[in-house]
mmCIF file of the N, C-alpha and C atoms, coordinates in Angstrom:
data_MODEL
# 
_entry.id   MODEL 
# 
loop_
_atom_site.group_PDB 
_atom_site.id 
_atom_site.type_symbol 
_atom_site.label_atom_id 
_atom_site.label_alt_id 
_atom_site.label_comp_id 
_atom_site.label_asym_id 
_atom_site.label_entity_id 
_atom_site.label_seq_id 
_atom_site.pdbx_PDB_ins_code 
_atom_site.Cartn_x 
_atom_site.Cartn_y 
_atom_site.Cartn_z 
_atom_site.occupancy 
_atom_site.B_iso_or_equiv 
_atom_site.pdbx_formal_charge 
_atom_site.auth_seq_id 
_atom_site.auth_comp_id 
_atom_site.auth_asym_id 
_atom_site.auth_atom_id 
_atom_site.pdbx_PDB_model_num 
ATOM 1   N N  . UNK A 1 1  ? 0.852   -1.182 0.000   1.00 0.00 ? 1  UNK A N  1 
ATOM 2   C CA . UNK A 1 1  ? 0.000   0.000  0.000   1.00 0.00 ? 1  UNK A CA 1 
ATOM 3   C C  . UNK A 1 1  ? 0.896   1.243  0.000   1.00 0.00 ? 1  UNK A C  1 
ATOM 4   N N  . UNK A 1 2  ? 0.504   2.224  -0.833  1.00 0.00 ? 2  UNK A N  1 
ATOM 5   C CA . UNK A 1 2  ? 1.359   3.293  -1.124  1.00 0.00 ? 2  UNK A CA 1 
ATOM 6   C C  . UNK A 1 2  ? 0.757   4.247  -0.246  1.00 0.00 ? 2  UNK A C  1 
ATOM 7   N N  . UNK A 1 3  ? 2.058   5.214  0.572   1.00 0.00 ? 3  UNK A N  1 
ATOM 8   C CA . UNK A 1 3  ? 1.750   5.884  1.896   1.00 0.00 ? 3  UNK A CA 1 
ATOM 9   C C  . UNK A 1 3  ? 1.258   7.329  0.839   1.00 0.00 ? 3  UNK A C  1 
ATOM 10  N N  . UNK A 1 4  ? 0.433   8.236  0.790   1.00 0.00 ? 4  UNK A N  1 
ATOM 11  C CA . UNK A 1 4  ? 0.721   9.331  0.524   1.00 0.00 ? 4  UNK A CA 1 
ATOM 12  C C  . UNK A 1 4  ? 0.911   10.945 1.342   1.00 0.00 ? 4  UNK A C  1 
ATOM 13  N N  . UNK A 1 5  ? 1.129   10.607 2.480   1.00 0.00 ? 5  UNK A N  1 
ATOM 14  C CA . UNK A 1 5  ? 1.527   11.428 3.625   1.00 0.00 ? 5  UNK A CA 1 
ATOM 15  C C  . UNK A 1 5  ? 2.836   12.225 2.759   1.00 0.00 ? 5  UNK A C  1 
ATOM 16  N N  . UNK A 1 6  ? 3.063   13.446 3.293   1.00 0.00 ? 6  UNK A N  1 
ATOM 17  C CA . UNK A 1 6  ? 4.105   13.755 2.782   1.00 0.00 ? 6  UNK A CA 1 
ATOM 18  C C  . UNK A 1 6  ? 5.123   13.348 3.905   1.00 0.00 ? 6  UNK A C  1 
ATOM 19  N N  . UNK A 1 7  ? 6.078   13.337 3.529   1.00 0.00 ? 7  UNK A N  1 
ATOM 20  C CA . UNK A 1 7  ? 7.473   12.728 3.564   1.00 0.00 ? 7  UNK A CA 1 
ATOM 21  C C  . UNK A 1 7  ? 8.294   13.028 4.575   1.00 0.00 ? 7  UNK A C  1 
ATOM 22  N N  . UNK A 1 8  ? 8.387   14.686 5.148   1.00 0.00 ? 8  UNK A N  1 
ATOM 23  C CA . UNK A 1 8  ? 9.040   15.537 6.504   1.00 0.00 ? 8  UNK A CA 1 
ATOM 24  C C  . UNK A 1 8  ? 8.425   14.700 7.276   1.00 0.00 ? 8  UNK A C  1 
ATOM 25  N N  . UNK A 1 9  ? 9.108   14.853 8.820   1.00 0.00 ? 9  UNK A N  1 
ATOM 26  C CA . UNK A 1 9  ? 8.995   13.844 10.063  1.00 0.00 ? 9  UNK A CA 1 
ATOM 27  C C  . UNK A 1 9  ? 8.063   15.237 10.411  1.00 0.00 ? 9  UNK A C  1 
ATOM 28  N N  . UNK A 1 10 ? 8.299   16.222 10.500  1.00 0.00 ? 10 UNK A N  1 
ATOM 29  C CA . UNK A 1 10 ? 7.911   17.469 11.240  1.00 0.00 ? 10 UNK A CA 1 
ATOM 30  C C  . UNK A 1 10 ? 6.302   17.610 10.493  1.00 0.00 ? 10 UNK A C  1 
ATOM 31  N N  . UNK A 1 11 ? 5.691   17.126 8.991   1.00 0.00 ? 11 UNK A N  1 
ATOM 32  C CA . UNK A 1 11 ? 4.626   17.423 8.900   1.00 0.00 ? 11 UNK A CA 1 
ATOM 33  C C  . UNK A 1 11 ? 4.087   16.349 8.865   1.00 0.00 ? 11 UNK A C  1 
ATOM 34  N N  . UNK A 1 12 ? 4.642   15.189 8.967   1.00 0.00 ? 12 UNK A N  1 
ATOM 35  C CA . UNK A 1 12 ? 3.535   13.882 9.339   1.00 0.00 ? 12 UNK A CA 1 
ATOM 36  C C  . UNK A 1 12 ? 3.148   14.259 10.778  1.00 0.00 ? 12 UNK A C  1 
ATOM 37  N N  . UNK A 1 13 ? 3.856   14.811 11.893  1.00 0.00 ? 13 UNK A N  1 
ATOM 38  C CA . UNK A 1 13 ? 3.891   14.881 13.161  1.00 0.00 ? 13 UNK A CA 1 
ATOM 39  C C  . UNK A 1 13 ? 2.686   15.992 13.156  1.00 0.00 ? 13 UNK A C  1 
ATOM 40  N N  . UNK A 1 14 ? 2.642   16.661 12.467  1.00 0.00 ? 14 UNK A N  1 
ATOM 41  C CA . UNK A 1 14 ? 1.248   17.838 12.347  1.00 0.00 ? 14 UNK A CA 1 
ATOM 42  C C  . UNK A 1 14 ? -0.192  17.087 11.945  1.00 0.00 ? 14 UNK A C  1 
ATOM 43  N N  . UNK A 1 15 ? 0.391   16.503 10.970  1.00 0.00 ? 15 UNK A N  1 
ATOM 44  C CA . UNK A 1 15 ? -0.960  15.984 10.558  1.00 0.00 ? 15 UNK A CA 1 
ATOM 45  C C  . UNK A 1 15 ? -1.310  14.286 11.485  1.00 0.00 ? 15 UNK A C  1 
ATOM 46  N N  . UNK A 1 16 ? -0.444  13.563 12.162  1.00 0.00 ? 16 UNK A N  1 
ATOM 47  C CA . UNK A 1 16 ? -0.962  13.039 12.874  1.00 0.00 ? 16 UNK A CA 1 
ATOM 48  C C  . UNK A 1 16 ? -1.760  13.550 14.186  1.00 0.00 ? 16 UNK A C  1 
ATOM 49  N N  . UNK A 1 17 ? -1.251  14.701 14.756  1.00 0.00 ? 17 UNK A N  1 
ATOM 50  C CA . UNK A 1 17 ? -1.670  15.644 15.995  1.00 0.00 ? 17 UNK A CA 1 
ATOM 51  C C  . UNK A 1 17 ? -3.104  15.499 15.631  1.00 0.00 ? 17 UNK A C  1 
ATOM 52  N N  . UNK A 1 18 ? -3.915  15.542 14.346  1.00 0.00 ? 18 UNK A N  1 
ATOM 53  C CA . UNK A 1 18 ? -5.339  15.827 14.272  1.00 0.00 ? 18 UNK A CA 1 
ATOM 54  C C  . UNK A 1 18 ? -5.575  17.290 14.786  1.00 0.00 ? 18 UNK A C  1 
ATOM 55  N N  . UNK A 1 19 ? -4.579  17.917 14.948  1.00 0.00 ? 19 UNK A N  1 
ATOM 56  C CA . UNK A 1 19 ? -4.630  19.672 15.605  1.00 0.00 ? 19 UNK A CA 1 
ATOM 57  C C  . UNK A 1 19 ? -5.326  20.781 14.403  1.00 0.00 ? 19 UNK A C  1 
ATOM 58  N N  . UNK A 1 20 ? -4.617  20.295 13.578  1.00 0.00 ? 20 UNK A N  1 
ATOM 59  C CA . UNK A 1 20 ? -4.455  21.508 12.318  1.00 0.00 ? 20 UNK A CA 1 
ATOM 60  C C  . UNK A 1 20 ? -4.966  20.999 11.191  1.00 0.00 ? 20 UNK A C  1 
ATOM 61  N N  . UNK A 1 21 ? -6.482  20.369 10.941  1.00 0.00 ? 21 UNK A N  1 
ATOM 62  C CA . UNK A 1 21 ? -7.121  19.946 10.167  1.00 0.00 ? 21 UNK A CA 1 
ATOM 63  C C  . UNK A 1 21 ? -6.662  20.764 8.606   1.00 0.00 ? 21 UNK A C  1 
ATOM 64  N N  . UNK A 1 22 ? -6.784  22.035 8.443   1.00 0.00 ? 22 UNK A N  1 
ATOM 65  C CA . UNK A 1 22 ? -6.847  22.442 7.514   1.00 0.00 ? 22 UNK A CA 1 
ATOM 66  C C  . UNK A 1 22 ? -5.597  22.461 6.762   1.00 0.00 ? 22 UNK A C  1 
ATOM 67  N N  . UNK A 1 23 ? -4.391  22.673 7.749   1.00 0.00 ? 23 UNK A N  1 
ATOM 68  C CA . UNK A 1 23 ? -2.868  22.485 7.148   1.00 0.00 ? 23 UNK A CA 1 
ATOM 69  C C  . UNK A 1 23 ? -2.844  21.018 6.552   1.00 0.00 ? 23 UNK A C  1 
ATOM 70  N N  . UNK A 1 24 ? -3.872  19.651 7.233   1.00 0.00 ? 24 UNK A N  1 
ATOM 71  C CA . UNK A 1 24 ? -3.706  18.770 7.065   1.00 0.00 ? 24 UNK A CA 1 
ATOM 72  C C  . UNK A 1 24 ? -4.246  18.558 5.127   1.00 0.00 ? 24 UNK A C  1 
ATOM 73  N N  . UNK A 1 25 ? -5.492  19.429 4.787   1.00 0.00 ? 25 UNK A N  1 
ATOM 74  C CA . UNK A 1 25 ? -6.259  19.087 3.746   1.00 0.00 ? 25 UNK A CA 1 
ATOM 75  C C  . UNK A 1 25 ? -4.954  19.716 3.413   1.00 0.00 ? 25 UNK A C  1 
ATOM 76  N N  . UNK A 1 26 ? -4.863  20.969 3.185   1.00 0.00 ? 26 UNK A N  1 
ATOM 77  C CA . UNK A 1 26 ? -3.623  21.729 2.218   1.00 0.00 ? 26 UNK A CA 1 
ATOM 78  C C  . UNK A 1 26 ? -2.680  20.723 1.965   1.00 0.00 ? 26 UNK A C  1 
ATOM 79  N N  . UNK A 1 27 ? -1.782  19.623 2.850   1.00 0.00 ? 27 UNK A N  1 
ATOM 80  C CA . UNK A 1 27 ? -1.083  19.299 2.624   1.00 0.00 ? 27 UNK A CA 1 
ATOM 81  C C  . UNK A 1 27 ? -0.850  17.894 2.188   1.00 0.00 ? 27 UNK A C  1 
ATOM 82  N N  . UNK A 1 28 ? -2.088  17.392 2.371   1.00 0.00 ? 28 UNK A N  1 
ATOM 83  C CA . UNK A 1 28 ? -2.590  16.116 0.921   1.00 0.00 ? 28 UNK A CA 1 
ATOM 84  C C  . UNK A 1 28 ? -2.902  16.689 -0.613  1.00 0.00 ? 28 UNK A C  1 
ATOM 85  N N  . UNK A 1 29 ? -3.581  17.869 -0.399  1.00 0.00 ? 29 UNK A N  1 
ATOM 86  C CA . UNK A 1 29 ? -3.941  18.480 -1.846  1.00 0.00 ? 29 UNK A CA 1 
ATOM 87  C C  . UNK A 1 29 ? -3.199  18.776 -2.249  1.00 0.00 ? 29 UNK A C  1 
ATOM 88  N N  . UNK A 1 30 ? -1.871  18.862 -1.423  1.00 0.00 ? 30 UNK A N  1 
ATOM 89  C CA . UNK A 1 30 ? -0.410  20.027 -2.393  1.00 0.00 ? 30 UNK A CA 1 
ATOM 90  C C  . UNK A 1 30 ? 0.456   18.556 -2.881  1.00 0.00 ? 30 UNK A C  1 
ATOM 91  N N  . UNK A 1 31 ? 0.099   17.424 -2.447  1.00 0.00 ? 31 UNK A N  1 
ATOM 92  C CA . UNK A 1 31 ? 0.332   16.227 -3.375  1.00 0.00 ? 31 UNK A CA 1 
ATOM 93  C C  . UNK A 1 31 ? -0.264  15.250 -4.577  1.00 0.00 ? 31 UNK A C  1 
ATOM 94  N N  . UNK A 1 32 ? -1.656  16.291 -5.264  1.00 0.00 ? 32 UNK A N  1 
ATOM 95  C CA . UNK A 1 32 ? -2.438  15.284 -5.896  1.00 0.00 ? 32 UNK A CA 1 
ATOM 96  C C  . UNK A 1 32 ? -1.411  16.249 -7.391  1.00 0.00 ? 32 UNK A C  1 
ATOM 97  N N  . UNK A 1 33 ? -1.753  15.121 -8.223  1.00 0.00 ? 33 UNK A N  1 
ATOM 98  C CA . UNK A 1 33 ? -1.627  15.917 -9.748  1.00 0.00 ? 33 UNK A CA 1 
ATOM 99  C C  . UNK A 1 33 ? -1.561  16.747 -9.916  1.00 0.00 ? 33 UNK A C  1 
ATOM 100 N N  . UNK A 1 34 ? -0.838  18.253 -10.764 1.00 0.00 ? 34 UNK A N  1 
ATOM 101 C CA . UNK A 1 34 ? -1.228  19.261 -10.960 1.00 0.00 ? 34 UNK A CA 1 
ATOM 102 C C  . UNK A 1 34 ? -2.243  19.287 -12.663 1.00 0.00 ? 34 UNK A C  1 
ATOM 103 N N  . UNK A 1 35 ? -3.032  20.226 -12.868 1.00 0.00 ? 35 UNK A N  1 
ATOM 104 C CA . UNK A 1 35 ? -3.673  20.119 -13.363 1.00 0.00 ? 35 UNK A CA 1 
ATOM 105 C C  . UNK A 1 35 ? -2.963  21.581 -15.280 1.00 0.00 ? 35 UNK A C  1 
ATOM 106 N N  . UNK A 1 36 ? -3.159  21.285 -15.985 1.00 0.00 ? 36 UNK A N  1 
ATOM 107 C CA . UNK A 1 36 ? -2.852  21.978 -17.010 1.00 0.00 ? 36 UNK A CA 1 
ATOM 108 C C  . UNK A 1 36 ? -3.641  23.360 -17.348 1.00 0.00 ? 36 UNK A C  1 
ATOM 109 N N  . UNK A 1 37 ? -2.961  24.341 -17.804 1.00 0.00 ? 37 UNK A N  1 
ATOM 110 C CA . UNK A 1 37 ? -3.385  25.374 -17.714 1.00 0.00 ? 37 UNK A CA 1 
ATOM 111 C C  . UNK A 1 37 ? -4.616  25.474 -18.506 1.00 0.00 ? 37 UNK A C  1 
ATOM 112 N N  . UNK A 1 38 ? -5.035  25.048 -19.581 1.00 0.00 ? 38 UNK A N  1 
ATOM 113 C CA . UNK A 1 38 ? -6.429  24.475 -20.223 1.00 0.00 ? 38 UNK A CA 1 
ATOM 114 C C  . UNK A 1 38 ? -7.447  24.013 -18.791 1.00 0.00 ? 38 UNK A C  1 
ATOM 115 N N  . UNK A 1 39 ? -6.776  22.787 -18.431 1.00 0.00 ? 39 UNK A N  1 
ATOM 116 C CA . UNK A 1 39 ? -7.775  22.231 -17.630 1.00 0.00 ? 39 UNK A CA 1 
ATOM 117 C C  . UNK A 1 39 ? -8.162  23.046 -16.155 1.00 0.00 ? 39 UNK A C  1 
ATOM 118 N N  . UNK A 1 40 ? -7.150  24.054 -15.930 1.00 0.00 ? 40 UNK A N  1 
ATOM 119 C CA . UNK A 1 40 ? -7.199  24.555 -14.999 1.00 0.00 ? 40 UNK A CA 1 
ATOM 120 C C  . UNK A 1 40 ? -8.583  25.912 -14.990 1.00 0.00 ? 40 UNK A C  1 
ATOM 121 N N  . UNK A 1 41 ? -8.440  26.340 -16.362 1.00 0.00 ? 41 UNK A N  1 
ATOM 122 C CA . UNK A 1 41 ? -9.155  27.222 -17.088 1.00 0.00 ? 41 UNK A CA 1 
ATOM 123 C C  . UNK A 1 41 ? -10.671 27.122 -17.028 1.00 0.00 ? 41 UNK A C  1 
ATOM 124 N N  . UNK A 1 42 ? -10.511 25.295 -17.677 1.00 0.00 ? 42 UNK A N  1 
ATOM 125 C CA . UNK A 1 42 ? -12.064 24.932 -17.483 1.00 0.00 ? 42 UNK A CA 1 
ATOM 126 C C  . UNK A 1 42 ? -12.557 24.676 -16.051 1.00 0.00 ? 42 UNK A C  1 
ATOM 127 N N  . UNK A 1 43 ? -11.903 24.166 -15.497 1.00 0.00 ? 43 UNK A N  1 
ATOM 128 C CA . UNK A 1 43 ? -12.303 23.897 -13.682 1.00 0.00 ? 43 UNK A CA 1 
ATOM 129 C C  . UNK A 1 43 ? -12.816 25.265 -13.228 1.00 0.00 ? 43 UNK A C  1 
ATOM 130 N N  . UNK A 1 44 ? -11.828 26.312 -13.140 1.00 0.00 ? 44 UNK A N  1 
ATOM 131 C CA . UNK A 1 44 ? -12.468 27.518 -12.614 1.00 0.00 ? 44 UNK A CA 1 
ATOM 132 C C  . UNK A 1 44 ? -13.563 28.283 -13.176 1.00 0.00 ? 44 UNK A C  1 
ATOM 133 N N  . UNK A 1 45 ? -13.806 28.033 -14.739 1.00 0.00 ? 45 UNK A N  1 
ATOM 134 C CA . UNK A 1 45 ? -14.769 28.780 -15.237 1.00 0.00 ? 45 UNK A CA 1 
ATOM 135 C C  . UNK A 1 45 ? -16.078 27.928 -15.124 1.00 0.00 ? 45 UNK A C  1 
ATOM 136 N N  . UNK A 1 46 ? -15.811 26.501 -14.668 1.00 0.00 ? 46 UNK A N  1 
ATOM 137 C CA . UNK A 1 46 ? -17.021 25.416 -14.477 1.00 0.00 ? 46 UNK A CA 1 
ATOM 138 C C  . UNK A 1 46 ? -17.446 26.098 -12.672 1.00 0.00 ? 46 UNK A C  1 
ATOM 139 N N  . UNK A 1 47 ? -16.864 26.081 -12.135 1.00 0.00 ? 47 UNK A N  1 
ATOM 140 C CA . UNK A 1 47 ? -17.023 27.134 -10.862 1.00 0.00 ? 47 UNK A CA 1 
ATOM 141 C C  . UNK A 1 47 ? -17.629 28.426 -10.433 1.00 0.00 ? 47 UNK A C  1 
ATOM 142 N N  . UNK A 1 48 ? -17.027 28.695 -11.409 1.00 0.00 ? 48 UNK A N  1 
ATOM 143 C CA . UNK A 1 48 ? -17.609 30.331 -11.489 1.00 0.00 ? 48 UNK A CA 1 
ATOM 144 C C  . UNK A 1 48 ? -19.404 30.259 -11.856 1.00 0.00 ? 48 UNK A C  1 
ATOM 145 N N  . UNK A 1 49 ? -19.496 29.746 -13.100 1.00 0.00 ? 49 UNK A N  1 
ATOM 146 C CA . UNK A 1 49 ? -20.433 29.320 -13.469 1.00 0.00 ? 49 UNK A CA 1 
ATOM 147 C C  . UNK A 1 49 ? -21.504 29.194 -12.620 1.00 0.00 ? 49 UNK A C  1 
ATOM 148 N N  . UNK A 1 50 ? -21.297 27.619 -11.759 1.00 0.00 ? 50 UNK A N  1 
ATOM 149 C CA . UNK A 1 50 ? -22.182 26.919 -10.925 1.00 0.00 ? 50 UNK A CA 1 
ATOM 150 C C  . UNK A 1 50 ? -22.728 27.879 -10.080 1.00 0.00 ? 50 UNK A C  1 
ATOM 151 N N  . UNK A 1 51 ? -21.841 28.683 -9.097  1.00 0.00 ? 51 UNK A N  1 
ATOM 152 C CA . UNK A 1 51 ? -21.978 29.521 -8.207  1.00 0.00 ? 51 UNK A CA 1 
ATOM 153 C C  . UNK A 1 51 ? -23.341 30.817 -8.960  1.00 0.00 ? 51 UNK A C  1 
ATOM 154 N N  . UNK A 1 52 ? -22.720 31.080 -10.114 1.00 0.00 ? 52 UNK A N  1 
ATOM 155 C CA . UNK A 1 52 ? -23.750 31.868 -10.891 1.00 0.00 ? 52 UNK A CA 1 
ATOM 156 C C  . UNK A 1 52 ? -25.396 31.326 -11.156 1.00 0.00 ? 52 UNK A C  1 
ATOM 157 N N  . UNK A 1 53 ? -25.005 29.772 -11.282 1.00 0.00 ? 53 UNK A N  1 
ATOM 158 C CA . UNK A 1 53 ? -26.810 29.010 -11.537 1.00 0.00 ? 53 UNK A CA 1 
ATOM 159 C C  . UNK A 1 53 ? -27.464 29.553 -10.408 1.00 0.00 ? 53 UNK A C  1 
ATOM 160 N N  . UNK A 1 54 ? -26.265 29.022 -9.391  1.00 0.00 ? 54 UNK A N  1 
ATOM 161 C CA . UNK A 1 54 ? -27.008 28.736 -7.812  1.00 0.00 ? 54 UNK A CA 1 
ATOM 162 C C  . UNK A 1 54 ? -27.314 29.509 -7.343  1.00 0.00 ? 54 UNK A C  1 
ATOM 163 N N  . UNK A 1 55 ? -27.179 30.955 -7.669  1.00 0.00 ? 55 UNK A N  1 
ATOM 164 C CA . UNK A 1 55 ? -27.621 32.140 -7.495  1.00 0.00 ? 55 UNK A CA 1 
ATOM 165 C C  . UNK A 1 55 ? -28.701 32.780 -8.298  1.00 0.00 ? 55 UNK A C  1 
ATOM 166 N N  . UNK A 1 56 ? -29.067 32.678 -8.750  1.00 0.00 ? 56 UNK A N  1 
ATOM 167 C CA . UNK A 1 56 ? -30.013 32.673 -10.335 1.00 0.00 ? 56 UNK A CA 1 
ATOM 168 C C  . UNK A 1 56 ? -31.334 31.827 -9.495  1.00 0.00 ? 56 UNK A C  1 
ATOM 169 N N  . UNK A 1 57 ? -32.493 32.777 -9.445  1.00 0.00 ? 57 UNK A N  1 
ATOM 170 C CA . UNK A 1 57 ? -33.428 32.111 -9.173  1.00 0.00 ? 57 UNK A CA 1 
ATOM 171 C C  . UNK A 1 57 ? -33.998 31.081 -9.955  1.00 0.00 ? 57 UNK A C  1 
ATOM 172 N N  . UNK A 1 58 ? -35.047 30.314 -9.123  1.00 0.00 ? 58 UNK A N  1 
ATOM 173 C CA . UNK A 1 58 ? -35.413 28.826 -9.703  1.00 0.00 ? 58 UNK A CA 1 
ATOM 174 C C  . UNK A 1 58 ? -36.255 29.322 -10.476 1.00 0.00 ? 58 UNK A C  1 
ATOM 175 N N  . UNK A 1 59 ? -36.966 28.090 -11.238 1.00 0.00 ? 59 UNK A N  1 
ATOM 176 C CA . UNK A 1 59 ? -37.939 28.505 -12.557 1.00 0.00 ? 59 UNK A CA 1 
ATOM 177 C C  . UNK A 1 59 ? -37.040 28.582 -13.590 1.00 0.00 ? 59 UNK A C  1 
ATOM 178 N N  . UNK A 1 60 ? -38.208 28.942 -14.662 1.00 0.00 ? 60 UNK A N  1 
ATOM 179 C CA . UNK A 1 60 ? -37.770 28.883 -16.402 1.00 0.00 ? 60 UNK A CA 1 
ATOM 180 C C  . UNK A 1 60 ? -37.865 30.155 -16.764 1.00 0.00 ? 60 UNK A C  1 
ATOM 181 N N  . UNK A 1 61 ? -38.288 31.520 -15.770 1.00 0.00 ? 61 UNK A N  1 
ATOM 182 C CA . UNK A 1 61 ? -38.045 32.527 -15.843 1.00 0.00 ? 61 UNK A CA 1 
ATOM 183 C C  . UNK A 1 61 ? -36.731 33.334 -16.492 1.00 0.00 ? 61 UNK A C  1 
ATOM 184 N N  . UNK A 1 62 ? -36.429 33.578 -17.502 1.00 0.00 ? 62 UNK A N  1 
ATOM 185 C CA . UNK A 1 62 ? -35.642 34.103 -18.322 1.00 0.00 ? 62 UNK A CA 1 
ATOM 186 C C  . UNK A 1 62 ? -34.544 33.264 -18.780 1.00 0.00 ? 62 UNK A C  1 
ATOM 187 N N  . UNK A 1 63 ? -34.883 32.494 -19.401 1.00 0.00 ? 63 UNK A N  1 
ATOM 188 C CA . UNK A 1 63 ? -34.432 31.323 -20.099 1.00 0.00 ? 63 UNK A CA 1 
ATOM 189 C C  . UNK A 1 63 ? -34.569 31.289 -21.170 1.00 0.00 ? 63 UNK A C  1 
ATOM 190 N N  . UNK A 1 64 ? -33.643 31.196 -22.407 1.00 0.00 ? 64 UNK A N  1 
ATOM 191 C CA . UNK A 1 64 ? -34.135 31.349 -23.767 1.00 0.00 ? 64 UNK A CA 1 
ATOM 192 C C  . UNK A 1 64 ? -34.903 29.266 -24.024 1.00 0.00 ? 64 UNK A C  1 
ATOM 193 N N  . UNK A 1 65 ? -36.395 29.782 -24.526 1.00 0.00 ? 65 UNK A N  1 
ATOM 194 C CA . UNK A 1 65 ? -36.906 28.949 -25.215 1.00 0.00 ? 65 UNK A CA 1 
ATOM 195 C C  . UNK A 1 65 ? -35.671 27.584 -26.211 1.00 0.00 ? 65 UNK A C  1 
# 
């Protein structure tokens, strides 16, 4: 089984503490894939977006046919 903890003794020791949850997400996420500037493009503008539906009242109210 492949560990993906990062690697320092000093930040496994953080993220085992269970103290600093959020340093903990940051510092699994700062080990996944990086993503390409295209794909990075579409992720944030798929974001932007959503946030825009979800704000946008419900109904078929100004919706092109």
């Amino acid at each position: 089984m492949r560990d993906d903890r990062p690697g320092h003794p000093y930040v496994q020791q953080l993220l085992e503490s269970g103290e600093y949850p959020m340093f903990g997400k940051i510092a699994v996420e700062a080990r996944q894939p990086r993503l390409s500037r295209d794909d990075q493009f579409r992720t944030g503008l798929e974001r932007v977006l959503d946030c825009i539906a979800a704000a946008l009242p419900s109904g078929d109210r100004g919706r092109p046919s």
